[in-house]
Each structure stands twice: as structure tokens, then as C-alpha cells.
One Martini backbone bead per residue (centre of mass of N, CA, C, O) as a GRO file, in nm:
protein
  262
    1UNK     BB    1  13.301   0.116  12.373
    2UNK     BB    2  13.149   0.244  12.108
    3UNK     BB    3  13.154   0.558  11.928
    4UNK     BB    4  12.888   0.704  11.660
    5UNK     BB    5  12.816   0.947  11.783
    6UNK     BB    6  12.845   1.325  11.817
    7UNK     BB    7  12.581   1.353  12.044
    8UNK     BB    8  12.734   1.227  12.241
    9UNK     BB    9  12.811   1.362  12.588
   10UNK     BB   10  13.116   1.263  12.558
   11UNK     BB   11  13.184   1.409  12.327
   12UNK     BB   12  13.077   1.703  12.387
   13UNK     BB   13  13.322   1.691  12.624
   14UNK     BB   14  13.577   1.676  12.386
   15UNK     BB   15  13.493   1.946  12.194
   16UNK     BB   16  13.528   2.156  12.411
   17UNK     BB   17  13.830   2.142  12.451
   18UNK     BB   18  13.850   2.357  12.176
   19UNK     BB   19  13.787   2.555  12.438
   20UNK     BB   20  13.937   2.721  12.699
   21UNK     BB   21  13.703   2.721  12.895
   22UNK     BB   22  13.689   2.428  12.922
   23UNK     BB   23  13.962   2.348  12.990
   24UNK     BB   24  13.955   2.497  13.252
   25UNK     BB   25  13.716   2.345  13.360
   26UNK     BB   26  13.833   2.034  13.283
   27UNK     BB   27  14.183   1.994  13.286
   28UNK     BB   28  14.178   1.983  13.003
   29UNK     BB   29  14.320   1.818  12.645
   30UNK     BB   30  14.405   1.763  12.348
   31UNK     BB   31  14.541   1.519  12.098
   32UNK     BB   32  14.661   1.488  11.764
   33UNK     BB   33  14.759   1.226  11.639
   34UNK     BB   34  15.015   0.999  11.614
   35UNK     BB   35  15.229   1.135  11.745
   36UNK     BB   36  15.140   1.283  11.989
   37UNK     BB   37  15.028   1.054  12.128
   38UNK     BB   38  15.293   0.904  12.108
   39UNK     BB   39  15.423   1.127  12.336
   40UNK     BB   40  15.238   1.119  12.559
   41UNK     BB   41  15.257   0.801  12.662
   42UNK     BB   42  15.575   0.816  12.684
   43UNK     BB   43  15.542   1.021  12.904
   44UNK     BB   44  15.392   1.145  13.210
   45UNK     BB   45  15.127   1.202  13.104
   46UNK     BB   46  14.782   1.248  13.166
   47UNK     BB   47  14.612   0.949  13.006
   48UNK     BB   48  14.260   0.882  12.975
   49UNK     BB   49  14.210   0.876  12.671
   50UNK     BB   50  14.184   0.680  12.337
   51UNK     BB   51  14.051   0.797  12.024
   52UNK     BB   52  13.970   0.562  11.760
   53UNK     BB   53  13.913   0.459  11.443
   54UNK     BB   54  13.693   0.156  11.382
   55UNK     BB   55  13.811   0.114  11.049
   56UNK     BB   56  14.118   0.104  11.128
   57UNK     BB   57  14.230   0.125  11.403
   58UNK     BB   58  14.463   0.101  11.569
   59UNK     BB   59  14.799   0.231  11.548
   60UNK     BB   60  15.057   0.079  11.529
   61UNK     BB   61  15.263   0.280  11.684
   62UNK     BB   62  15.062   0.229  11.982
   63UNK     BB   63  15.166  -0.025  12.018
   64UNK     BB   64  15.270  -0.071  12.391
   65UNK     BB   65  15.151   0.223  12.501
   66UNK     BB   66  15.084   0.179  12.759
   67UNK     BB   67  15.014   0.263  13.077
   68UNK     BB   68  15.189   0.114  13.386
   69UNK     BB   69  15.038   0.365  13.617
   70UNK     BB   70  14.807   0.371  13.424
   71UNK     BB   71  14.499   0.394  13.289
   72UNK     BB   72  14.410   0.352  12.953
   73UNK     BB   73  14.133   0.444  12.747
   74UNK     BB   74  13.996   0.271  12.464
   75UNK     BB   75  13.799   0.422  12.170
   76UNK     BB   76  13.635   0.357  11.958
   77UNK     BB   77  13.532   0.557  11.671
   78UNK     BB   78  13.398   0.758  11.470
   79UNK     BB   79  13.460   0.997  11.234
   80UNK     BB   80  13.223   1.180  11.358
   81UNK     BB   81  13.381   1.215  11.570
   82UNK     BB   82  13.682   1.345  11.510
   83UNK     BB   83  13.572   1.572  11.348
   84UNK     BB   84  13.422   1.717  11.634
   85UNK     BB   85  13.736   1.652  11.807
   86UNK     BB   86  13.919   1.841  11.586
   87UNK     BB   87  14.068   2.124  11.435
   88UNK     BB   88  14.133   1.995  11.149
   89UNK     BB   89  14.047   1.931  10.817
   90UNK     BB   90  14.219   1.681  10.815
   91UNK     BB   91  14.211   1.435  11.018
   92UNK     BB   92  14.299   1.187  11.183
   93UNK     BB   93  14.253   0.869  11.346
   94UNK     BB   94  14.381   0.998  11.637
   95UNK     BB   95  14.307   1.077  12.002
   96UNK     BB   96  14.335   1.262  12.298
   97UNK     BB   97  14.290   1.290  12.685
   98UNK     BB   98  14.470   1.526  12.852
   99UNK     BB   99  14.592   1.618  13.166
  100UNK     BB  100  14.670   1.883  13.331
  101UNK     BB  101  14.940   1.992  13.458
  102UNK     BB  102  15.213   2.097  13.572
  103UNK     BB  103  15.483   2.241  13.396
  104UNK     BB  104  15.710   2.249  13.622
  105UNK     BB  105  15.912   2.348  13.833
  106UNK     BB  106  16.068   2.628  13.947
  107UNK     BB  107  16.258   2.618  14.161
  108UNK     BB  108  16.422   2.373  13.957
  109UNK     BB  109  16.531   2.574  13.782
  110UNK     BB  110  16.677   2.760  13.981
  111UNK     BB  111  16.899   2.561  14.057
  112UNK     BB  112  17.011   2.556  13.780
  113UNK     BB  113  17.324   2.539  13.630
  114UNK     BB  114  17.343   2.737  13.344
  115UNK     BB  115  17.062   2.793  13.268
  116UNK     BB  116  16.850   2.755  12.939
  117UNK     BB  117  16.593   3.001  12.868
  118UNK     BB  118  16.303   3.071  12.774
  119UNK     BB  119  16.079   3.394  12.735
  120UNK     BB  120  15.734   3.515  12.738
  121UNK     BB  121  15.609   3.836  12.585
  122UNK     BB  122  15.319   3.812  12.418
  123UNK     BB  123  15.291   3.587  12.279
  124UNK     BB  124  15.027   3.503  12.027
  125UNK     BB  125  15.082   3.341  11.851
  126UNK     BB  126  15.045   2.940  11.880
  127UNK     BB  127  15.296   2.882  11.647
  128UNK     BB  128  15.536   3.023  11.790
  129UNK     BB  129  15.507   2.910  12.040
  130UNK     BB  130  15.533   2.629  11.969
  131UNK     BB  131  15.831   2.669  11.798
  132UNK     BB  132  15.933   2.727  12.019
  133UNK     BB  133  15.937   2.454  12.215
  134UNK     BB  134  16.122   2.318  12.029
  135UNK     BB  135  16.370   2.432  11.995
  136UNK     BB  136  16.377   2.461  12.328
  137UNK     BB  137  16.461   2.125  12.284
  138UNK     BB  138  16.682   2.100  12.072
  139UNK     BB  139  16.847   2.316  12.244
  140UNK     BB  140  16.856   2.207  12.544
  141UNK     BB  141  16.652   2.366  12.740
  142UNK     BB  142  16.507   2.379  13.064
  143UNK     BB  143  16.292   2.612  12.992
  144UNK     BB  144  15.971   2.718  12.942
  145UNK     BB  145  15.805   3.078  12.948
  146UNK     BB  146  15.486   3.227  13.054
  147UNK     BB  147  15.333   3.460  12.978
  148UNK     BB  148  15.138   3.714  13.013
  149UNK     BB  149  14.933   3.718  12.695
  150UNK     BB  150  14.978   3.454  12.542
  151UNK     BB  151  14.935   3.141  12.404
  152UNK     BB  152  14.775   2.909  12.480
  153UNK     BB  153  14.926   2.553  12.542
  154UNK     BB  154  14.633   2.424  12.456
  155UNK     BB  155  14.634   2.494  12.179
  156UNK     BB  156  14.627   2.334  11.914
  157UNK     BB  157  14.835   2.481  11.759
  158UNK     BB  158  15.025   2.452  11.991
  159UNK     BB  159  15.083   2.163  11.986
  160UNK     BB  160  15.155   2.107  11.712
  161UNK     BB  161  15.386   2.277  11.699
  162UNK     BB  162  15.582   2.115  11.891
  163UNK     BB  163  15.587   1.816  11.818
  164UNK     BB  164  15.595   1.708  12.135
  165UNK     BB  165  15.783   1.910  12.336
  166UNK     BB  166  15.589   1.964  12.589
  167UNK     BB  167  15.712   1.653  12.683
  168UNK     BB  168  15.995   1.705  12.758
  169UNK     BB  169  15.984   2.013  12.895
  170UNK     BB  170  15.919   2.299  13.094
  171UNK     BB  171  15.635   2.467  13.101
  172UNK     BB  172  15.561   2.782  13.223
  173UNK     BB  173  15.325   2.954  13.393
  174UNK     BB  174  15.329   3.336  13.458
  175UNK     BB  175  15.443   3.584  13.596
  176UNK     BB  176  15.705   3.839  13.564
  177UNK     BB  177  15.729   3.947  13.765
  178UNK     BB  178  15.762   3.727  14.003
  179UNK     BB  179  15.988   3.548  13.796
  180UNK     BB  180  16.236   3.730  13.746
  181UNK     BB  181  16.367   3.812  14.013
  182UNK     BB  182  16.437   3.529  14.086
  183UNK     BB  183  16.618   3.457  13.856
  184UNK     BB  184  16.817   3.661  13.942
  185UNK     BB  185  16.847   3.608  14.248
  186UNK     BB  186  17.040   3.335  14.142
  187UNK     BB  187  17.225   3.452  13.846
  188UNK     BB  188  17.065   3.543  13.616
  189UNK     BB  189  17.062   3.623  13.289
  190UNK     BB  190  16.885   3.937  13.095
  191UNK     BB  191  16.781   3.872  12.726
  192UNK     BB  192  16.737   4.057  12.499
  193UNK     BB  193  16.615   4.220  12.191
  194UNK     BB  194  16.698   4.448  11.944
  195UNK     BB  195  16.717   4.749  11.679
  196UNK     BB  196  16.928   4.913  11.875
  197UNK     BB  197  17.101   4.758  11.935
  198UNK     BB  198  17.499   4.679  12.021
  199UNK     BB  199  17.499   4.424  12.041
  200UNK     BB  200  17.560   4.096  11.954
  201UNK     BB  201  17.490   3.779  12.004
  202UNK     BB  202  17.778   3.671  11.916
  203UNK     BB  203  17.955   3.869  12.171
  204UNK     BB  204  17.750   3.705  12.383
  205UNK     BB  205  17.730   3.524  12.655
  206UNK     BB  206  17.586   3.175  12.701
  207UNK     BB  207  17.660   3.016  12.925
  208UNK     BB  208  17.565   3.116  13.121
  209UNK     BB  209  17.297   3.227  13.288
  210UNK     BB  210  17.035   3.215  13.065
  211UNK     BB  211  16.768   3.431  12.955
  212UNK     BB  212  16.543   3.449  12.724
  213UNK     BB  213  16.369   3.756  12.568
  214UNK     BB  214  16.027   3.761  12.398
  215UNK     BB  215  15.802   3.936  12.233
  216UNK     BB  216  15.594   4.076  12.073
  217UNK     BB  217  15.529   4.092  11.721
  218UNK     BB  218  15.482   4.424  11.752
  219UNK     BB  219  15.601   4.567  12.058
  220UNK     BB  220  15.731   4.371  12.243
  221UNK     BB  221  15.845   4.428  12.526
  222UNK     BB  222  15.737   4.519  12.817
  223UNK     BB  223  15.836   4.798  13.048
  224UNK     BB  224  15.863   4.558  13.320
  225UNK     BB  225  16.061   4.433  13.202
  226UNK     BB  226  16.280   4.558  13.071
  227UNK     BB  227  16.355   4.661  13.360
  228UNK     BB  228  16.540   4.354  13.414
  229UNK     BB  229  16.722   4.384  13.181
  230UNK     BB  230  17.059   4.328  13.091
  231UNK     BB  231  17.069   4.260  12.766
  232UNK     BB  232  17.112   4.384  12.459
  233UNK     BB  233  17.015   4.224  12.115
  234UNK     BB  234  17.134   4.160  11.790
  235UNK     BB  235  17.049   3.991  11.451
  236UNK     BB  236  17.255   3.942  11.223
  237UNK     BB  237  17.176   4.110  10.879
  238UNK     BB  238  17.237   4.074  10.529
  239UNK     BB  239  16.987   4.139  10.409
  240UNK     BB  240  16.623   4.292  10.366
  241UNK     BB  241  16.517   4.197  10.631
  242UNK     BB  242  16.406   4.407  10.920
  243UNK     BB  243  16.310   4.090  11.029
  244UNK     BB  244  16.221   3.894  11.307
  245UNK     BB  245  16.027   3.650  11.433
  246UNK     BB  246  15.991   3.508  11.705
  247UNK     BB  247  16.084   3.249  11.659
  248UNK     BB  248  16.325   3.260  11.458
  249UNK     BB  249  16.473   3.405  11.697
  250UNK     BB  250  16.481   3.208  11.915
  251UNK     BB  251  16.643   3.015  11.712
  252UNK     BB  252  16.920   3.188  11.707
  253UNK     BB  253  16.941   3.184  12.036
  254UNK     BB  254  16.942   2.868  12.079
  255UNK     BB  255  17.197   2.781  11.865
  256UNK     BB  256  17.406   2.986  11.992
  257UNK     BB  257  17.409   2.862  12.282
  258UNK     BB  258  17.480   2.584  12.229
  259UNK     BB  259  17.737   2.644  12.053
  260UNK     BB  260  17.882   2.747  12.321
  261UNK     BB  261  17.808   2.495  12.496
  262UNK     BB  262  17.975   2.288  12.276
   0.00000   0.00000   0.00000
């Protein structure tokens, strides 16, 4: 059945979703446009409905990708109904509503041999946030770690920076005072960046179990951490700035920790 009208009282409860304590309350986040809908699909995410532009129709990627364990619901929908359930300025012709789960087991990450991990402490844009899962799954690694204080995952601009990449590997929330002493008592070890570093990235090992703790983007990581870990790493840099954001720090080690893996 077509929703034409925006005050529509499943809209209010899908435009909900644009704002956290929805999300934390209906346990559930959007995902918009057709790559991001058509890798939910593809992937193990519990989606409950697909609504798409009903002058447009379903589009050509998303046919043949009903998921065979659960039924989607697919939902004609005007365009004033997507526009008031999305995000971006200019919004794509198709949204989905996926359940949130678990985002991979901990215990499961730590039994991993030689597991390469990245750690955020604190950081709060949602385009790095986003931007490290994406790279963290280009570059191979086993799982990425939320701590308190980051970007929520659930964040339209974080899903967006993924650019579908949240559905490929673990991405876990918790507390780092908790979960980073587990990760060491299994043979973790724990690499952080600074400007203070005497060593390079390029001279330490990352092959084995290797853990990267990247900071907040002004203060660093957190003083509770700082004392975890194993060590720090300077980003040899031969232009004039002064430094790189979160993100691009944790791209240049997690395709470093690649290239020695490979």
C-alpha cells in the first residue's frame, strides 16, 4: 500500500529515526539511497522495509534482492515522504529501515590470530567515524572498536561515509577501560599515534595481534587509555602540515599493517 501524505503516522515514526533517542528507542536507523539499501540487502542486516519514489519505482539495482530468511517490506512512497525521512539535501529515490543488532561478538574478535583492529578514543565527527570503517574493511582489518565519546554509528552521515562498509565487518560499541585490558590479556598489542613519537609506523611490526588507538581530533586519546598502551607511532610526514585528521592517521596505518601483511 503507497504513503502519499508526509504526516502519514508511519513517516513521523521512519523521520524519527533521523535523531538518536529515536534510534536508541526504536532500535532501529535508516539508510538511504541505492548503494547503501542495496548492501544492506545483500548482507545479514535485519531490514525491515524498503521504501522507494512510487513515480519512479523500485530501482533496477535493488531487484532480486529480497532477503530469503526474512520478508522486506517494499513500500511505494511520495517523494514529500522521502524527503522528510532522509537526511542529504538533494535525497536518492529509495530509504530502507534496518534493525539494529549486536555488530559482531567481542569474545569473537579476541580469539582472532593476529587480529588488526582499529580503536577510536573520543573521536567525534561522523565523516571519520564513517571514513575509518570504510578503510578499516578496504584494508582487511578484523573489526572496529567504538568507544564512549565517538560519532553514534547510526548517525545518517556516519552510515553515508561507510558507504556500505558497516555491513561487511564488526564494528563494536563499549567502554575501552573494559574492553582494551581483554584485548592485551589475549596478546593485543596496543599502538597509538603522537607528535611526540620517537618511532615511525613504518619501523614498527604490525603483523602480529595489532590494536590501533586513534584520538579525538583535538585533545588525543584519553589519559585512561594513553596508560594501556604498548606504543606510539609518528606518521613520517615531509610537506608543511602540521598533522592529519583521524581519519587519514588511521588510513595510512591500516594500509601500512596491509602492506606487511601481504
Amino acid at each position: 500500500m503507497e504513503i502519499i501524505s508526509p504526516n502519514n503516522t508511519r513517516v513521523k515514526e521512519w523521520a524519527q529515526l533521523l535523531e538518536k533517542k529515536h534510534r536508541t528507542r526504536q532500535h532501529k536507523y535508516i539508510v538511504e539511497g541505492i548503494h547503501l539499501v542495496q548492501e544492506a540487502l545483500r548482507s545479514n542486516a535485519v531490514v525491515e522495509s524498503v521504501a522507494y519514489d512510487l513515480d519512479k519505482g523500485i530501482p533496477a539495482e535493488l531487484n532480486g534482492l529480497d532477503q530469503a530468511d526474512q520478508p522486506v517490506e517494499w513500500i511505494p512512497v511520495s517523494a514529500a515522504v522521502i524527503a522528510k525521512c532522509t537526511d542529504t539535501k538533494t535525497p536518492q529515490s529509495v530509504f530502507a529501515i534496518v534493525h539494529k543488532e549486536e555488530r559482531g561478538a567481542f569474545p569473537a574478535l579476541l580469539e582472532q590470530p593476529a587480529a588488526l583492529v582499529i580503536v577510536l578514543d573520543g573521536v567525534q565527527d561522523p565523516g571519520n567515524v564513517g571514513t575509518i570503517i570504510r578503510s578499516a574493511d578496504a584494508a582487511g582489518a578484523a573489526g572496529v572498536i567504538l568507544g564512549h565519546g565517538c560519532a553514534d554509528l547510526y548517525n545518517p552521515k556516519t552510515i553515508r561515509s561507510t558507504m556500505g562498509s558497516l555491513f561487511h565487518l564488526p564494528v563494536i560499541e563499549g567502554s575501552l577501560e573494559e574492553l582494551l585490558p581483554q584485548a592485551k590479556s589475549k596478546g593485543a598489542r596496543l599502538i597509538s599515534t603522537s607528535l611526540d613519537a620517537s618511532l615511525s609506523c613504518y619501523a614498527v611490526d604490525l603483523r602480529v595481534s595489532t590494536w590501533l588507538v586513534i584520538g579525538n581530533e583535538g585533545q588525543g586519546i584519553s589519559a585512561a587509555t594513553a596508560r594501556m598502551v604498548d606504543e606510539s607511532v609518528f606518521i613520517p610526514m615531509q610537506g608543511q602540515a602540521e598533522s592529519l585528521n583521524a581519519a587519514m592517521a588511521s588510513t595510512v596505518l591500516l594500509f601500512e599493517a596491509m602492506r606487511q601483511r601481504s
